[in-house]
N, C-alpha and C positions, 0 to 999 in steps of 0.2 A: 351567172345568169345566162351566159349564151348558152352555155353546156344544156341548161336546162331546156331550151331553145330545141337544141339541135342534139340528141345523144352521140349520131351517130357522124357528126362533124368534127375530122381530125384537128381540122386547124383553130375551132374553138377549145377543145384537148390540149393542143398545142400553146395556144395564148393562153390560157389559163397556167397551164405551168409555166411559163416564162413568168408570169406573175409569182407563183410561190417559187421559181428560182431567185427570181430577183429579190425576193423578201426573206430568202435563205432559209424556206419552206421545204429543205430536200425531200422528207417521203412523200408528200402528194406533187411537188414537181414530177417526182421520179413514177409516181404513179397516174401521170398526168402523159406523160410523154409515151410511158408504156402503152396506154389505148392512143393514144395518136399514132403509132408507127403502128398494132394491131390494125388499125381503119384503114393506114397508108403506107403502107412498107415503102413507097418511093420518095416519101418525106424527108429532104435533106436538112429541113432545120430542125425536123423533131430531133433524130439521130446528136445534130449537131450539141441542142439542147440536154438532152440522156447525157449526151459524155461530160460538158460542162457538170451536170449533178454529181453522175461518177465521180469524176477529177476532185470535185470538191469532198467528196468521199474518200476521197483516197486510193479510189481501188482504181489504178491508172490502165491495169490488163481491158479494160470493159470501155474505158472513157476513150484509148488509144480504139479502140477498136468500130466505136462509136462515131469517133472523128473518121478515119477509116472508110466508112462506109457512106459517111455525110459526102465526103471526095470522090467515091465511086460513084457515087448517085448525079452529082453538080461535080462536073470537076476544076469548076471557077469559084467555087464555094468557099471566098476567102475568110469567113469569119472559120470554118472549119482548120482553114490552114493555116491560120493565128491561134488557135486552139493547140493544133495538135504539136505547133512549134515552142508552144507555154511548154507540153508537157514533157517534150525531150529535152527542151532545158532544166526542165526539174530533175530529168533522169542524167543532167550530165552529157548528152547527146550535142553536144552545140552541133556540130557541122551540121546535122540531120534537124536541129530548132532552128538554123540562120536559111538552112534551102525552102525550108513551109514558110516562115515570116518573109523570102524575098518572092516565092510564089505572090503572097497573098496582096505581097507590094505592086509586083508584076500586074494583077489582076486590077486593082486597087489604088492605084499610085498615090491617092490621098489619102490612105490611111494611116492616122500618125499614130493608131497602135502597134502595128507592124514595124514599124520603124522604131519606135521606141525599143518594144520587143528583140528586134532584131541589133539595138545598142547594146541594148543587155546583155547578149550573147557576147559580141563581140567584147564587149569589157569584159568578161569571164575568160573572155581566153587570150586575154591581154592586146589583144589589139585597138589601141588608145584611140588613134585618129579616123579608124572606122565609126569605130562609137563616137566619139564624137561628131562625125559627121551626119550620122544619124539620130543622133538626138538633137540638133541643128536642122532635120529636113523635120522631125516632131514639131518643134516649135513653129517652123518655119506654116504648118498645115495649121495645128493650133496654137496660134500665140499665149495662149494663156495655161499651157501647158506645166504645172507647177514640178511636179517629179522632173519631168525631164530635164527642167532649168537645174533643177539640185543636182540629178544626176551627172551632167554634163558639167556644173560647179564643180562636181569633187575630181574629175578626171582635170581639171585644167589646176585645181589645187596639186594635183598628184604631180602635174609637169612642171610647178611651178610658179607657174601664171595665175598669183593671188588676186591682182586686179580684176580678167575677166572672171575668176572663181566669183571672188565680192558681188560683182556684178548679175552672175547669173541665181546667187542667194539672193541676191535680194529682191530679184524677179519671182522667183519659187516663194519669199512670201509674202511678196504683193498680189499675188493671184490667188493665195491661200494660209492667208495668215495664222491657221494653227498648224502649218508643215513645221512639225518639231525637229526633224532632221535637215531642215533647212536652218532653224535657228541654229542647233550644234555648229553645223557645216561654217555656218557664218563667226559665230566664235572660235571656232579653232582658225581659219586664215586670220582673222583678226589677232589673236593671239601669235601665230608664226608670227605677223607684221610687226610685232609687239607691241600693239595698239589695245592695252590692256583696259582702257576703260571704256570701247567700243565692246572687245572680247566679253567684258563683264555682264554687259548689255545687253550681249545676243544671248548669252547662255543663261539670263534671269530668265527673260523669253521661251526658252528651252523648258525651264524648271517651272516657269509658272504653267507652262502649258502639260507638263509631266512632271509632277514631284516627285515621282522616284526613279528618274531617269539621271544612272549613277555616272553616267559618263561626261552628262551637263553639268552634276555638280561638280564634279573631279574639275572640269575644264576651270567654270566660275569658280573653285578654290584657288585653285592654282594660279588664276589671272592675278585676283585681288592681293597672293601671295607679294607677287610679284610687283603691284603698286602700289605693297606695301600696307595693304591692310589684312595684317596677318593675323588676327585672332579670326577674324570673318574667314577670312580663306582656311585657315586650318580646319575650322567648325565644317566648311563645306567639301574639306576633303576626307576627313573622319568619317563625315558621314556615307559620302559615296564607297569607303572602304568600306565601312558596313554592311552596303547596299550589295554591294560588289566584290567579292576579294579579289578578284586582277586589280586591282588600283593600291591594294597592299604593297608597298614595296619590299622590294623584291632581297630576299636577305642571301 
């Protein structure tokens, strides 16, 4: 309607594709963003927005270059520098994805995207208690943070510390109770613990919320194996072999 309004209004251009970006409308986003930087070449969110489409496209040469020019334009422009640190971490870039996510934190100090983002990286190149500290200042902005809770679960399962792992699954799916990889997460510590009919528990949870999610069933077989109700568990690790041949064992 605004467009119809105003033809030659960038920033109705503009909002109107963020509407079919958001609704995962990529060619008239992309043709949407395209006459808003025509009407505004100095538009740092059209730019911004163009590259998210690209990125989603896949063609990172155009979306890097699009973020790029969002930053030459504003160069406080943090959602561009949380963008374009997504996309070096796609490429493997961390050190050059953890400098744009601590810019955009810089800029930004409550953004528990950036943070989050910038966990990621750091758990990619194994630095535990970075990430964890920053998936801890995510929460910390939003408490209801569901990924981060998981993600930050599976780094303190990984150290060991199943307690707070428990703990922080089961925040991930109090805040979001179909996070299927928080159910897994939560079955497998349960399991280490060998607390197998907690384990069985979580990973039903897992399977109801994705039936063919082979790694749930693998898990829920192998628990109920182990509490002894072995025809049930066998049935559910047959099948995740099915499902999956890594769960074949291994001859």
């Amino acid at each position: 309607m605004a467009i119809q309004l105003d033809s030659q209004s960038a920033e109705a251009f503009n909002n109107r594709g963020a509407v079919y970006r958001t609704k995962g409308d990529l060619d008239r986003a992309l043709a949407d963003f395209n006459e808003a930087i025509r009407l505004d070449p100095k538009d740092a969110a059209a730019f911004n927005w163009r590259g998210t489409v690209y990125y989603a496209k896949g063609d990172l040469a155009r979306a890097a270059a699009d973020f790029d020019q969002a930053i030459q334009l504003d160069p406080r422009y943090v959602f561009a520098y949380n963008n374009r640190g997504s996309l070096y971490q796609d490429k493997g870039e961390l050190g050059r994805a953890i400098a744009d996510f601590s810019r955009a934190i810089e800029f930004q100090p409550n953004f528990a995207q950036a943070f989050y983002n910038r966990a990621l990286a750091y758990q990619a190149k194994g630095e535990t208690d970075r990430a964890i500290a920053d998936y801890g200042e995510a929460i910390r902005i939003n408490p209801e943070y569901s990924h981060a809770f998981n993600n930050r679960g599976r780094l303190f399962a990984a150290t060991g510390d199943l307690d707070r792992a428990i703990a922080d699954f089961d925040q991930a799916i109090r805040f979001d109770p179909r996070n299927v990889a928080a159910f897994e997460n939560l079955g497998n510590a349960y399991f280490i613990k060998e607390d197998y009919d907690r384990a069985v528990a979580s990973f039903d949870q897992a399977v109801r919320l994705a039936p063919n999610d082979a790694a749930a069933l693998y898990g829920r077989g192998r628990a109920k194996q182990l509490k002894g109700d072995i025809a049930e568990g066998s049935a559910d690790v047959s099948a995740a072999e099915k499902m999956d041949p890594k769960f074949l064992p291994s001859r």
